[in-house]
C-alpha positions in Angstrom: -11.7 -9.6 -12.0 -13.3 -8.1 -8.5 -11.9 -6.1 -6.5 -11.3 -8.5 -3.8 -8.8 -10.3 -6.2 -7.5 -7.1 -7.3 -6.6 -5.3 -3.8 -4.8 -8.6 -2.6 -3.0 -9.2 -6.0 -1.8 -5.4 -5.8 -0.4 -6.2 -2.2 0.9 -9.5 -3.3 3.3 -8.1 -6.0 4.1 -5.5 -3.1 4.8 -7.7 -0.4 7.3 -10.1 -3.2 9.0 -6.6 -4.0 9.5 -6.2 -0.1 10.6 -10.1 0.2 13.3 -9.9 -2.3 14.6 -6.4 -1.3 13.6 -4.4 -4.1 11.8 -2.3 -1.7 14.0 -1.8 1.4 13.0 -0.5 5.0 11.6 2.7 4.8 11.1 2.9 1.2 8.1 6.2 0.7 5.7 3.8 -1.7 3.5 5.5 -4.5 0.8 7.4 -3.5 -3.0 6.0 -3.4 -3.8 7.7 -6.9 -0.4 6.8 -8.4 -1.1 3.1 -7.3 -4.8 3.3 -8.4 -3.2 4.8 -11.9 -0.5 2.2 -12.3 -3.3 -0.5 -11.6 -6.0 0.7 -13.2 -8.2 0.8 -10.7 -9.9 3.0 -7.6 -8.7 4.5 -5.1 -10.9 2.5 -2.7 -8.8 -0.4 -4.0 -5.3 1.0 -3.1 -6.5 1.8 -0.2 -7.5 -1.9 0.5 -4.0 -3.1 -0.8 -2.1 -1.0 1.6 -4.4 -1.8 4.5 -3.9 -5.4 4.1 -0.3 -4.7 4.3 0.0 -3.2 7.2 -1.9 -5.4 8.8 0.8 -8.0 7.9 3.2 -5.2 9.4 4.8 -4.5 5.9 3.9 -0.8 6.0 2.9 1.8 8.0 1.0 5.2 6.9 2.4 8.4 8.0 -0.5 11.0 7.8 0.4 13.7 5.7 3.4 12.2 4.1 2.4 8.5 2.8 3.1 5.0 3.0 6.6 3.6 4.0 8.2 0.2 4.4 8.6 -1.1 7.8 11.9 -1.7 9.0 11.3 -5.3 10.0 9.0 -6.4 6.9 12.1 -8.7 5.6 11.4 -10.7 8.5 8.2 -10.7 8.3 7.9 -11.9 5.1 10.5 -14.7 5.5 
């Protein structure tokens, strides 16, 4: 699998968690080497993942502290 596929199935299953409330507005998400350690993959690739979601305005990345839920991602993913 490349990591293309990878980064956007790692946001995928992210974005479905967000959808169907498992991960509520302003949930703190794992950190880029827990992800990458869940996953089994780089950092680079987390990194990817969460970009892509917040460009769809799922998350948002507070510097220092880590990567939150936005409050409206239910209605963006509906």
């Amino acid at each position: 699998m490349n990591s293309l596929q990878t980064y956007r199935q790692i946001a995928d299953g992210i974005a479905a968690r967000i959808a169907n409330g498992d991960l509520p507005a302003g949930t703190l998400l794992p950190s880029y080497q827990q992800l990458a350690a869940a996953h089994g993959v780089s950092i680079a690739t987390t990194q990817r993942a969460y970009a892509l979601l917040g460009f769809q305005g799922l998350v948002y990345g507070e510097p220092g502290q880590g990567v939150y839920v936005a409050d409206h991602a239910a209605a963006a993913t509906a």
